[in-house]
Backbone as ProteinMPNN parsed JSONL, in Angstrom:
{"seq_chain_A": "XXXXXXXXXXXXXXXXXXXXXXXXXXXXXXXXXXXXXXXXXXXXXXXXXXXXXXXXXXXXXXXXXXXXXXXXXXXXXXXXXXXXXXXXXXXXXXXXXXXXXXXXXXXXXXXXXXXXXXXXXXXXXXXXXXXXXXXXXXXXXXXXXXXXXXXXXXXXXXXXXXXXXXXXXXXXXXXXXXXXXXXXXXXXXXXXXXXXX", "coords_chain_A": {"N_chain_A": [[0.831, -1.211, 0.0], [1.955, 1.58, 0.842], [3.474, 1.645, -1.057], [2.441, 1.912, -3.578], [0.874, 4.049, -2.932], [3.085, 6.043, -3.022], [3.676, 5.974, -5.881], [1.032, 6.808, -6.605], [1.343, 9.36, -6.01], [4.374, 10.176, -6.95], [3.363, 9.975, -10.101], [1.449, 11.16, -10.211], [1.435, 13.811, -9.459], [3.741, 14.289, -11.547], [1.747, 14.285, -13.655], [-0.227, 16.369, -13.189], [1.965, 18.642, -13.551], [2.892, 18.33, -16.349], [0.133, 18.092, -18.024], [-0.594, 21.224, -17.624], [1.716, 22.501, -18.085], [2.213, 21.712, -21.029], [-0.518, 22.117, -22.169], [-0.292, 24.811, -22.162], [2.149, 25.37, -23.683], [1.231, 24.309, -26.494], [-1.277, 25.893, -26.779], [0.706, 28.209, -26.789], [1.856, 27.818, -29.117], [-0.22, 27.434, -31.704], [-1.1, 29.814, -31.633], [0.963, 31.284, -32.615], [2.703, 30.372, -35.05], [5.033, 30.476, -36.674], [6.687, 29.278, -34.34], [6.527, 26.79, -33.955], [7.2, 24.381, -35.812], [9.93, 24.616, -34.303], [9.878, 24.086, -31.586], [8.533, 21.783, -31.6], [10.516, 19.978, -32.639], [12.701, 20.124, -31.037], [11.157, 18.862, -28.349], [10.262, 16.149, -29.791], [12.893, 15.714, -30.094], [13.821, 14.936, -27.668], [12.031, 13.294, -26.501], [12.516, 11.056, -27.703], [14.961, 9.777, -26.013], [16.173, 7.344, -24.492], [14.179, 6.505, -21.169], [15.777, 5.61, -19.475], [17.842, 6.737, -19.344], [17.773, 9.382, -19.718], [17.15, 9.796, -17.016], [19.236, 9.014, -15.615], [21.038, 11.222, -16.825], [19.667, 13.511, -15.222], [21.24, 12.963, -12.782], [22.739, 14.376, -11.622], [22.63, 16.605, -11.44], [19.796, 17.273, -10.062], [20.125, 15.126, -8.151], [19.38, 11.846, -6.701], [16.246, 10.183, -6.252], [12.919, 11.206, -5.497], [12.591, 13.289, -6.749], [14.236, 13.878, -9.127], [12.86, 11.73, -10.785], [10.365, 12.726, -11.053], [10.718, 15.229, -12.63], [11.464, 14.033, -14.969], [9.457, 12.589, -15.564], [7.355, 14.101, -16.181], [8.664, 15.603, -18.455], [8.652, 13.984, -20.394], [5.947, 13.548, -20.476], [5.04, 16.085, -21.724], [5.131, 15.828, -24.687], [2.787, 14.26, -25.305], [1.165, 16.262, -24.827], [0.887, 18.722, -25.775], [1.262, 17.758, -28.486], [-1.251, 16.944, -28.627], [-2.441, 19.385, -27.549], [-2.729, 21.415, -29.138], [-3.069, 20.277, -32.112], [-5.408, 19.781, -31.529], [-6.308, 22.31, -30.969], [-5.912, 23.229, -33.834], [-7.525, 22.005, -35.569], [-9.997, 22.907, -35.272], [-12.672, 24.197, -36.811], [-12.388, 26.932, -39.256], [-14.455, 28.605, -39.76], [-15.953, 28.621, -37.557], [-14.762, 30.06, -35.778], [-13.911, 32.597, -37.338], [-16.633, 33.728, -37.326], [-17.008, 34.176, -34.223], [-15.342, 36.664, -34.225], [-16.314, 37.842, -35.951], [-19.05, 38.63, -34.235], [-18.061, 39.982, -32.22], [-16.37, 38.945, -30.393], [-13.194, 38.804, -27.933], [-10.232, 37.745, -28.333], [-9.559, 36.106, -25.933], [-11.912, 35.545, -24.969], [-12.451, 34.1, -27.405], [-10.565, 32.141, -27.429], [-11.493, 30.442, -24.57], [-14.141, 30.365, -24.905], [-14.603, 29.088, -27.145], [-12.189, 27.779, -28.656], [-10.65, 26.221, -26.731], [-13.272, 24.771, -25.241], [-14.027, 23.119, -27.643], [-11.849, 21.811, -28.38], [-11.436, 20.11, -26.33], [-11.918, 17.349, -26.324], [-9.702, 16.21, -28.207], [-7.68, 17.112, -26.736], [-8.151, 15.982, -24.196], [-7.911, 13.272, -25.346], [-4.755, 12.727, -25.952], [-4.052, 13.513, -23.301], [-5.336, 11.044, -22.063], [-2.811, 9.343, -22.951], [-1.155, 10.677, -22.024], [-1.134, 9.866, -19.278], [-1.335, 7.225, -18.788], [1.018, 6.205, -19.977], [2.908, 7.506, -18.114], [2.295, 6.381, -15.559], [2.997, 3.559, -16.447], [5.79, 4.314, -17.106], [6.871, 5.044, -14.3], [7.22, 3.283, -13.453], [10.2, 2.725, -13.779], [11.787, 4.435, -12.17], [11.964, 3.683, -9.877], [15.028, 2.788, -10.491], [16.849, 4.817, -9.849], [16.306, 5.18, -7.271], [13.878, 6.52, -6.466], [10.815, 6.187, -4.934], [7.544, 3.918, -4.851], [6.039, 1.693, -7.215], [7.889, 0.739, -8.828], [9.507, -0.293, -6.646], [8.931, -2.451, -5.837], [9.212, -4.304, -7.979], [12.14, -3.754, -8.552], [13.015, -4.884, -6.109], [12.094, -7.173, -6.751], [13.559, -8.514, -8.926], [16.079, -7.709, -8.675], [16.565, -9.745, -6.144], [15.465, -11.829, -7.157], [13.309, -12.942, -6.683], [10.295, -13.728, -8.303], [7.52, -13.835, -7.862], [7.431, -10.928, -6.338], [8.167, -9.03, -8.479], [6.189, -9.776, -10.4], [3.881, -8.355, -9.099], [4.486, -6.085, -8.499], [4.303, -5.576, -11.007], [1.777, -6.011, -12.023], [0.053, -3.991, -10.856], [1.211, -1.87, -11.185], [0.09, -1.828, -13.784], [-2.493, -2.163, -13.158], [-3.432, 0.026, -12.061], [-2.635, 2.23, -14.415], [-4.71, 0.777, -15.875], [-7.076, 1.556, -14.596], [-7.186, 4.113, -14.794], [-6.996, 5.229, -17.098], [-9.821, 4.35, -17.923], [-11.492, 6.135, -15.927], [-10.501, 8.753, -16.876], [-11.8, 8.214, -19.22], [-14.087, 7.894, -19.223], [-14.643, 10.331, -18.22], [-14.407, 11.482, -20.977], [-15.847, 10.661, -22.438], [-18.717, 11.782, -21.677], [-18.645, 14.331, -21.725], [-18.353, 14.242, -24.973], [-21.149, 13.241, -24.852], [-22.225, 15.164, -23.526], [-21.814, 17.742, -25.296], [-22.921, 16.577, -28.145], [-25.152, 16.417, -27.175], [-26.243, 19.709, -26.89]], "CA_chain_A": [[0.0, 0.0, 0.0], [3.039, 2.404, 1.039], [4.918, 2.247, -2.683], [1.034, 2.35, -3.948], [0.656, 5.814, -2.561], [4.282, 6.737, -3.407], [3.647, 5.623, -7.477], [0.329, 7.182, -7.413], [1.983, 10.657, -5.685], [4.797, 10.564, -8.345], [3.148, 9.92, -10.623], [0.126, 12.676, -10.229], [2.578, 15.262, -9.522], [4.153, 14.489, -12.793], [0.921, 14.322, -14.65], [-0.359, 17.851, -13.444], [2.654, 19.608, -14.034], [2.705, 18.1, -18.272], [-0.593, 18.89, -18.678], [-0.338, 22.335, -17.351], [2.688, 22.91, -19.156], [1.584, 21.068, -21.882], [-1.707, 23.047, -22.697], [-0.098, 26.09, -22.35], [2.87, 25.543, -24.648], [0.391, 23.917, -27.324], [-1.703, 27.293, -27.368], [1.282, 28.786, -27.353], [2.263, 27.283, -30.646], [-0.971, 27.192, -32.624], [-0.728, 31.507, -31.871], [2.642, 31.307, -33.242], [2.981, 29.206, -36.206], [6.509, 29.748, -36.585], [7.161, 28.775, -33.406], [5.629, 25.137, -33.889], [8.362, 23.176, -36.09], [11.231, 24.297, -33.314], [9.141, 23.543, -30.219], [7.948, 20.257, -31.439], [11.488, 19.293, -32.855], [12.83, 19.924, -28.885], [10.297, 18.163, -27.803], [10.203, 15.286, -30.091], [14.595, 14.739, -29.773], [13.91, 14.839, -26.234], [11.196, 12.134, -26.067], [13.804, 9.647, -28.234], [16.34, 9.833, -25.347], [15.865, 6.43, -23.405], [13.856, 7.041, -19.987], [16.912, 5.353, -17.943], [19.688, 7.537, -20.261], [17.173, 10.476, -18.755], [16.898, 9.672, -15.518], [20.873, 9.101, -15.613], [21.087, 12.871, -17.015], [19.34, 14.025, -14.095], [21.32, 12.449, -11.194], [24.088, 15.23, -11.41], [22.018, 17.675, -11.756], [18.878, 17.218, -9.305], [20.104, 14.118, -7.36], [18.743, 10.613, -6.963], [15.216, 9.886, -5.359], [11.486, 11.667, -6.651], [12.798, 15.05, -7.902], [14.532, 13.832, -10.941], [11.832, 10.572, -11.422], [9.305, 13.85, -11.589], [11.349, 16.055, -13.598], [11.864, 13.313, -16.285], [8.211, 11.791, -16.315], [7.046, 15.373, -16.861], [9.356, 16.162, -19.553], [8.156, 12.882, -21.465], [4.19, 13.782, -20.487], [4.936, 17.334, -22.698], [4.519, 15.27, -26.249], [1.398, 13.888, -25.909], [0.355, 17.484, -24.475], [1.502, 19.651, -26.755], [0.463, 17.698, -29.58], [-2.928, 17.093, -28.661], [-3.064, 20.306, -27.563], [-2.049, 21.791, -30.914], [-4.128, 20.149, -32.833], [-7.211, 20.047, -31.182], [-7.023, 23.78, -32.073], [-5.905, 23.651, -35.464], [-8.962, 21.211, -36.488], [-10.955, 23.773, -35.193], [-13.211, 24.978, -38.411], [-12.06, 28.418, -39.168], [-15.578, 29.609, -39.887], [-16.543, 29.263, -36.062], [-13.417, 31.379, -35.834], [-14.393, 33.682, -37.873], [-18.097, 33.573, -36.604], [-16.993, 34.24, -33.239], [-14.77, 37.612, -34.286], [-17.636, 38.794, -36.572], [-19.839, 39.113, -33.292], [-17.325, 41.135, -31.401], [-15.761, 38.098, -29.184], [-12.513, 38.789, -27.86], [-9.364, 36.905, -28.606], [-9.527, 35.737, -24.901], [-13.177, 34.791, -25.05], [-12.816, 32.863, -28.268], [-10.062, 31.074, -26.077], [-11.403, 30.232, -23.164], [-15.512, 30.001, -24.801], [-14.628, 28.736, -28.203], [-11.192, 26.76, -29.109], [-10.387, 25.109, -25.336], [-14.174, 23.609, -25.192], [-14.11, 22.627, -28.955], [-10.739, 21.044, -28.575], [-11.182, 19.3, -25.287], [-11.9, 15.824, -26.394], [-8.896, 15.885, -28.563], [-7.328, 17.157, -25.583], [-8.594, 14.43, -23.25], [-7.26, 11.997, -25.933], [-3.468, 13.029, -25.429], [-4.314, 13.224, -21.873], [-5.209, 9.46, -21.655], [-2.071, 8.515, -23.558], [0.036, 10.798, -21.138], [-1.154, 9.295, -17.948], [-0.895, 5.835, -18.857], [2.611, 6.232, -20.237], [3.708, 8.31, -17.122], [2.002, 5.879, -14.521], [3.971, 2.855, -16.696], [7.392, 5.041, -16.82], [7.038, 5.822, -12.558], [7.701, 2.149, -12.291], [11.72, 2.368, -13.969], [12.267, 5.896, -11.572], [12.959, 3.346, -8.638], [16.458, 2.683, -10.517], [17.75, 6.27, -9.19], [15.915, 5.79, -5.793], [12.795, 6.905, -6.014], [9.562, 5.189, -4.498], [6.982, 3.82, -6.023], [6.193, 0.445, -7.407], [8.832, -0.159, -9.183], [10.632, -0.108, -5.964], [8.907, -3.678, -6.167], [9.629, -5.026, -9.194], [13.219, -3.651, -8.831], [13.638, -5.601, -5.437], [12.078, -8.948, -7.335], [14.996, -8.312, -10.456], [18.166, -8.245, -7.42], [16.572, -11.089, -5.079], [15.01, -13.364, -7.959], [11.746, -12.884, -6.578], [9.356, -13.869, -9.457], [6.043, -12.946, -7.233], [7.189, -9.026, -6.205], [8.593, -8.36, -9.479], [4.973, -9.938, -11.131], [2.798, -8.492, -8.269], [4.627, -4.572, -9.204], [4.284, -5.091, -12.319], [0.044, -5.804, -12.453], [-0.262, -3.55, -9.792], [1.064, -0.963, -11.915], [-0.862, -2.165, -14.936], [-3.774, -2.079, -13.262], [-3.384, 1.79, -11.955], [-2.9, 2.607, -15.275], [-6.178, 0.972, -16.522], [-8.213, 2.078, -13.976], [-7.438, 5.848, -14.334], [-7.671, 5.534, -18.104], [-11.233, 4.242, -17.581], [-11.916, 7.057, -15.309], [-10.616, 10.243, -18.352], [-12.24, 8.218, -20.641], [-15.678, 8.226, -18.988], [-15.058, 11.991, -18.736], [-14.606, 12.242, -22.651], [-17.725, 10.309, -23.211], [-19.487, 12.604, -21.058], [-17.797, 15.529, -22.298], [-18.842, 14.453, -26.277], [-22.182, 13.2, -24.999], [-22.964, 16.534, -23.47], [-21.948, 18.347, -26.863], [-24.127, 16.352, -28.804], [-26.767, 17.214, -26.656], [-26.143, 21.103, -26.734]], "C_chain_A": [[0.864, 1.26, 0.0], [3.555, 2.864, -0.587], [3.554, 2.435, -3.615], [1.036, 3.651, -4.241], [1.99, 6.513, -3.047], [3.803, 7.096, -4.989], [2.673, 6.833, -7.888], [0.689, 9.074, -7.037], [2.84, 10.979, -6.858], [4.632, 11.233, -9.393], [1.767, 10.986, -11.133], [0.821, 14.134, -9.94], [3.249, 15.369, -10.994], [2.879, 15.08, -13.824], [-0.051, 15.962, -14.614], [1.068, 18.803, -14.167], [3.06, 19.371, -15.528], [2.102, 18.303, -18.384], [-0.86, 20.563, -18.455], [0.712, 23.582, -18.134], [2.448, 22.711, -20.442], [0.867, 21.964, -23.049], [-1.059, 24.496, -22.957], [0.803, 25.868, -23.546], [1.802, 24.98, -26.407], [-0.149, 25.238, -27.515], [-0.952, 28.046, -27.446], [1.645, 29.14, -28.681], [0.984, 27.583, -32.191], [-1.186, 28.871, -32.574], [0.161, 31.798, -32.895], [3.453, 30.688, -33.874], [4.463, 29.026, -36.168], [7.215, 29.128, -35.726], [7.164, 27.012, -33.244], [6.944, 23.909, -34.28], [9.372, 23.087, -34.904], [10.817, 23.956, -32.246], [8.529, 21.87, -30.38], [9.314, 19.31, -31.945], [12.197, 19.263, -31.873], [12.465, 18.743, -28.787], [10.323, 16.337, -28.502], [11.578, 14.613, -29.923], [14.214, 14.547, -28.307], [13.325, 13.605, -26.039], [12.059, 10.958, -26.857], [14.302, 9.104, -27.343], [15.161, 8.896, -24.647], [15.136, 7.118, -21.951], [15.272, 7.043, -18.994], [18.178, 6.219, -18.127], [19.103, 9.035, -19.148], [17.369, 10.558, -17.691], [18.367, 9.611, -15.122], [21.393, 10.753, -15.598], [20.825, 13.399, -15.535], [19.998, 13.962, -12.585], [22.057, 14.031, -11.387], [23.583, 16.584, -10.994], [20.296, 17.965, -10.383], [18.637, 15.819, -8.21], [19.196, 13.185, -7.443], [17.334, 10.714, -6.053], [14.27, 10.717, -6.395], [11.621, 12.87, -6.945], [12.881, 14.857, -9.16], [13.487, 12.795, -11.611], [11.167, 11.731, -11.878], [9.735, 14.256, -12.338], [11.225, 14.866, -14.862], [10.543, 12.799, -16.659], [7.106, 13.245, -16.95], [7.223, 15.729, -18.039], [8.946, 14.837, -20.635], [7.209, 12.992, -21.433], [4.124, 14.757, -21.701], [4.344, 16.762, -23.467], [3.723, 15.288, -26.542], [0.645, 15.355, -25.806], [0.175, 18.16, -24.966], [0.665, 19.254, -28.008], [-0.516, 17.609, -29.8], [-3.619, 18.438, -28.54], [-3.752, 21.277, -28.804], [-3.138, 21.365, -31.741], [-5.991, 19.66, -32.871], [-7.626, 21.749, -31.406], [-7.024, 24.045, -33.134], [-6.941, 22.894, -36.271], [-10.398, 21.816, -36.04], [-11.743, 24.27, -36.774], [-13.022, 26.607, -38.19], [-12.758, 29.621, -39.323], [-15.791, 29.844, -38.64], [-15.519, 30.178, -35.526], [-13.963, 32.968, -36.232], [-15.734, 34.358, -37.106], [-18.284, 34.956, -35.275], [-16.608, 35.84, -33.344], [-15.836, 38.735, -34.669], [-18.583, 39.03, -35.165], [-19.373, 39.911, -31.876], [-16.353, 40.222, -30.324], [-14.059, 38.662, -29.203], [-11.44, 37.553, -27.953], [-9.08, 35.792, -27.018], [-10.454, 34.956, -24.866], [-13.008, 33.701, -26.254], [-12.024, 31.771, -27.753], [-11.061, 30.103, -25.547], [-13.295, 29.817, -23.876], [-15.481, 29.086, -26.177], [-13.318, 27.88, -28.581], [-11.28, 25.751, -27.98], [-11.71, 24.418, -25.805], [-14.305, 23.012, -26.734], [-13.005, 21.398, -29.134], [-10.332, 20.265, -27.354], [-11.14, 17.904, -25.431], [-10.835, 15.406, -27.029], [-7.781, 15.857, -27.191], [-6.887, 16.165, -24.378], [-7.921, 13.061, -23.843], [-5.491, 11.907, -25.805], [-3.397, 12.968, -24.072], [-4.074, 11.735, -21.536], [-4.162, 8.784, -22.103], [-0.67, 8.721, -22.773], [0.162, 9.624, -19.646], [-0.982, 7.903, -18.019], [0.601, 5.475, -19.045], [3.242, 6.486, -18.886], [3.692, 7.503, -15.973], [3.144, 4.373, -14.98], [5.28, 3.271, -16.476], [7.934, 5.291, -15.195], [8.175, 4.288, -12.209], [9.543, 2.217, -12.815], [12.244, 3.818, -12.814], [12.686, 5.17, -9.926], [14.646, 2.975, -8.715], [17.298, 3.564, -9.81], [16.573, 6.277, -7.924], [14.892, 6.238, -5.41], [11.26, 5.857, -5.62], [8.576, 5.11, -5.729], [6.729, 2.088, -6.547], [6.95, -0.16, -8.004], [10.252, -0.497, -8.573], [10.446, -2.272, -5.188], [9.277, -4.624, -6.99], [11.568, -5.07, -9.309], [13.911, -4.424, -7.903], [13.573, -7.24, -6.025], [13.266, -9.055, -8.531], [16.492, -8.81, -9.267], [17.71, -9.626, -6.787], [15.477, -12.298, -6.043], [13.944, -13.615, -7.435], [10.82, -12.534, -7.676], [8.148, -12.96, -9.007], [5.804, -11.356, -7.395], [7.282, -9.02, -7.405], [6.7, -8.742, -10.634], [4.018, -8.98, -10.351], [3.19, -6.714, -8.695], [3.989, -4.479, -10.365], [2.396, -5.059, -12.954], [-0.142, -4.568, -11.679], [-0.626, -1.908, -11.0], [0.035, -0.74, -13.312], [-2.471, -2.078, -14.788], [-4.349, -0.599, -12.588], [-3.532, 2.271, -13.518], [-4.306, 2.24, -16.127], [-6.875, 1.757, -15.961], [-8.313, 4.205, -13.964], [-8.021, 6.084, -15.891], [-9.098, 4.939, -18.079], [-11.564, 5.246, -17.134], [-11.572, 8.283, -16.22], [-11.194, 9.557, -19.065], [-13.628, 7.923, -20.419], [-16.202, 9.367, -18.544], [-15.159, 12.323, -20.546], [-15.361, 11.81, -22.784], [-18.432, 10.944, -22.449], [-19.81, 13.699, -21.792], [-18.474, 15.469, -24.102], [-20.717, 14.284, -26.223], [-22.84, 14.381, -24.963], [-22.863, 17.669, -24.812], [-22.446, 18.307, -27.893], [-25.355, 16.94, -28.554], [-27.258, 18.839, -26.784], [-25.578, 21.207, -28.492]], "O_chain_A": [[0.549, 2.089, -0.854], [3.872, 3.947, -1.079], [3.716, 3.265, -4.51], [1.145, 4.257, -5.307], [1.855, 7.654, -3.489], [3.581, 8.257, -5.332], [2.882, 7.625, -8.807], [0.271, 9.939, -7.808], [2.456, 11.781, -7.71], [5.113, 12.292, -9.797], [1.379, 11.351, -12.243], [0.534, 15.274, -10.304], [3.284, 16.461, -11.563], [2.986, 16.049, -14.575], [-0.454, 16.564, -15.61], [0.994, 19.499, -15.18], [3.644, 20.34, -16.013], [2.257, 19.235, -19.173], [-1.45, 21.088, -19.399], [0.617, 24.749, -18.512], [2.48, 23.744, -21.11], [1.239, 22.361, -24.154], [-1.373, 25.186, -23.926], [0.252, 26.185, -24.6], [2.02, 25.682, -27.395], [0.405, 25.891, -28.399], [-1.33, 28.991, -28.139], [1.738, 30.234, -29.237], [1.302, 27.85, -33.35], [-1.494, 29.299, -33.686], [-0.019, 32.51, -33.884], [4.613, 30.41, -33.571], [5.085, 28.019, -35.834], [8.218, 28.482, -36.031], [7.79, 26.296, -32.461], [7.45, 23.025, -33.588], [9.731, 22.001, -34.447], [11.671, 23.252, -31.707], [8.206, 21.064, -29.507], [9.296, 18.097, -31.736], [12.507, 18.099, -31.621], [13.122, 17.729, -29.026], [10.397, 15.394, -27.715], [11.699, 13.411, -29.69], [14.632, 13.441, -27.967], [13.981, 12.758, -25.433], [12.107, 9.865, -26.291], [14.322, 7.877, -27.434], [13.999, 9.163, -24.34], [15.533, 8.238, -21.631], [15.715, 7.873, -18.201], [19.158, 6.376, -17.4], [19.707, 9.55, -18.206], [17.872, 11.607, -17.291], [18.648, 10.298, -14.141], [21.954, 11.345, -14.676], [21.76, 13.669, -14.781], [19.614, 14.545, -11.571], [21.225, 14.869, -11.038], [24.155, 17.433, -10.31], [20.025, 19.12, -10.057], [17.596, 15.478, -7.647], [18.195, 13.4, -8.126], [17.435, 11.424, -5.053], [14.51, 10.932, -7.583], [10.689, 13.515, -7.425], [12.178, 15.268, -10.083], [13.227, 12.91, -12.809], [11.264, 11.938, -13.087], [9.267, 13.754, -13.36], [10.651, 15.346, -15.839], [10.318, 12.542, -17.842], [6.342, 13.251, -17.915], [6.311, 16.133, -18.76], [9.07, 15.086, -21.834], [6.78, 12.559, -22.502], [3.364, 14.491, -22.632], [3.116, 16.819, -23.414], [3.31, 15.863, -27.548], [-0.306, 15.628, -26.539], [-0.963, 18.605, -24.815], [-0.239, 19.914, -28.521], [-1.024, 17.985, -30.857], [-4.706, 18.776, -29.007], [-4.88, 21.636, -29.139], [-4.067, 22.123, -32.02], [-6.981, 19.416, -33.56], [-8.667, 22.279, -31.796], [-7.788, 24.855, -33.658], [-7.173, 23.128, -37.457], [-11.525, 21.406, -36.317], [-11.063, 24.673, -37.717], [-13.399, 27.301, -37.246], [-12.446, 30.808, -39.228], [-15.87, 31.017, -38.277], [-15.829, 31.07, -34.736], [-14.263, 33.994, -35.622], [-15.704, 35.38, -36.42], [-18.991, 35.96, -35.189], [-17.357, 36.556, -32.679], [-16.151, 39.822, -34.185], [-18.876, 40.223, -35.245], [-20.013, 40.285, -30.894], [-15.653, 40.813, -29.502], [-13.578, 38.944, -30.3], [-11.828, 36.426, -27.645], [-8.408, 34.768, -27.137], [-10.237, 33.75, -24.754], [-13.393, 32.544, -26.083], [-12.499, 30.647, -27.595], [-11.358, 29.061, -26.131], [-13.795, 28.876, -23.259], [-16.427, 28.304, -26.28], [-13.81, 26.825, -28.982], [-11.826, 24.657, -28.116], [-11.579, 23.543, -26.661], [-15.07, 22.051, -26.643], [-13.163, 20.363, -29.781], [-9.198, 19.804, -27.223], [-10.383, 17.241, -24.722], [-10.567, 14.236, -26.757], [-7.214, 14.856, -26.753], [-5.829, 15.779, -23.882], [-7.52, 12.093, -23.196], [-5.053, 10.793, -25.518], [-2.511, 12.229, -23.641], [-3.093, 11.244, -20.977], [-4.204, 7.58, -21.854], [0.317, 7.995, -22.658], [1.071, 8.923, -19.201], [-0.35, 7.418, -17.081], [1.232, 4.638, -18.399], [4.104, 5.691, -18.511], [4.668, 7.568, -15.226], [3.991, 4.024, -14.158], [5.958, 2.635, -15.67], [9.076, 5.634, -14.892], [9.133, 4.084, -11.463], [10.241, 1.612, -12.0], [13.455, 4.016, -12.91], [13.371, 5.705, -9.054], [15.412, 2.866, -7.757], [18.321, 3.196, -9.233], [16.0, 7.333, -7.656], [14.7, 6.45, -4.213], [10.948, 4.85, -6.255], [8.543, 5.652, -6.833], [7.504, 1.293, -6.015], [6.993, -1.389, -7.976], [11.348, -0.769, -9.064], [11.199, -2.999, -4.54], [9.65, -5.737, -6.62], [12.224, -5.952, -9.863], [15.046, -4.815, -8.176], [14.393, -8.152, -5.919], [13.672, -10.197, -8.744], [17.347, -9.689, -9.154], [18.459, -10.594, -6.913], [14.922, -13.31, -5.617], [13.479, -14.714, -7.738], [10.548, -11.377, -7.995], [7.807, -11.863, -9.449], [4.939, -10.688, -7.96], [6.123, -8.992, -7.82], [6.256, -7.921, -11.437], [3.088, -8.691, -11.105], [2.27, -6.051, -9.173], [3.265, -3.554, -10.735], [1.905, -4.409, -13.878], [-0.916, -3.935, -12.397], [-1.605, -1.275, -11.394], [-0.566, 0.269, -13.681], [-3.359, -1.981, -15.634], [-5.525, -0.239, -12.641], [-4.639, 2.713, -13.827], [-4.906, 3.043, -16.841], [-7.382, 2.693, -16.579], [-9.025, 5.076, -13.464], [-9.019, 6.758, -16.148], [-9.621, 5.897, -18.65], [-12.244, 5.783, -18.009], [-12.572, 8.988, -16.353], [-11.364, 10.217, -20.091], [-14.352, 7.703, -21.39], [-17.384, 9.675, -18.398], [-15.821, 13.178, -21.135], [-16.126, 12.489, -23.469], [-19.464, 10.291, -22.602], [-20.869, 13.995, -22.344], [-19.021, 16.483, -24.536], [-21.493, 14.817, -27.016], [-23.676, 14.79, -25.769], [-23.84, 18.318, -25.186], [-22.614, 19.258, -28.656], [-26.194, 17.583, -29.184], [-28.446, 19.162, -26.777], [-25.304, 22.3, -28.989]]}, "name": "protein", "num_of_chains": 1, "seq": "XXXXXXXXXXXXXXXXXXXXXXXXXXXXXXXXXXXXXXXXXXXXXXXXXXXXXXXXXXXXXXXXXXXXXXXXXXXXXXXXXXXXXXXXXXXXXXXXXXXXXXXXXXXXXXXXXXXXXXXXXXXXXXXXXXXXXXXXXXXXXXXXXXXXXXXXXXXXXXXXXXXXXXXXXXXXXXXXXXXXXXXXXXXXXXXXXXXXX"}
């Protein structure tokens, strides 16, 4: 229960601070076209680099234990964030764009009343692909020390314990279903209610 609560701490600390970051740099980008190829070519060399090469990077720099696990499952959440973000606004139709300007809406309001809720379910879909990834990735962040369940799996690998190293490894597998079940019976909410309206 202990490395439970560690994994799902981690691992929810990581997953706010990517989508947070995330969303924002995404509307950053779809403002600022040119900005898009060099922010997603970052972003995409970055997500290449092995998790454990990462998490290696980091000791020197932010020491071993759940600083650098966070820092690194963060910095691999961005991708999905970014890009979903991104193009859940650019498949926006450019008439409701338009639409929106022609009736005096501000560039804030079409924000915040018109792209975000239009582009949430895409949204939500990058979402569910971060958190599953990030809750799988928590479990290699016990190599450098940090808690967590793969502080199970990593003791069944040294002491040849089949059980822990199986019993981490559903454990984790089954955190990650159960949350994607839970965003993904907000996006069917989320599209049902848009149908409806």
């Amino acid at each position: 229960m202990e490395v439970t609560i560690q994994h799902l701490i981690i691992s929810g600390i990581s997953i706010f601070i990517a989508s947070v970051f995330g969303i924002l740099l995404g509307l950053i980008i779809s403002y600022y076209k040119k900005t898009t190829p060099i922010v997603m070519s970052i972003i995409n060399f970055i997500y290449t680099i092995p998790s454990i090469a990462l998490l290696g990077f980091l000791i020197p720099i932010s020491g071993i234990g759940n600083t650098s696990a966070i820092i690194a499952l963060t910095i691999y959440g961005l991708l999905p964030m970014v890009r979903s973000t991104y193009t859940g606004i650019e498949t926006i139709d450019p008439f409701i764009i338009e639409a929106a300007k022609g009736m005096g809406s501000t560039e804030i309001q079409i924000l915040l009343k018109v792209k975000i809720p239009l582009a949430t379910t895409v949204i939500l879909s990058g979402l569910r692909n971060m958190v599953v990834m990030t809750i799988a990735l928590a479990g290699i962040a016990s190599f450098i020390g940090a808690g967590g369940l793969g502080v199970a799996i990593y003791r069944g690998i040294t002491t040849n314990n089949s059980a822990m190293t199986i019993a981490g490894s559903l454990l984790i597998a089954l955190l990650a279903s159960v949350v994607d079940l839970i965003i993904g019976s907000i996006e069917k909410f989320i599209k049902k209610k848009w149908r409806l309206v």
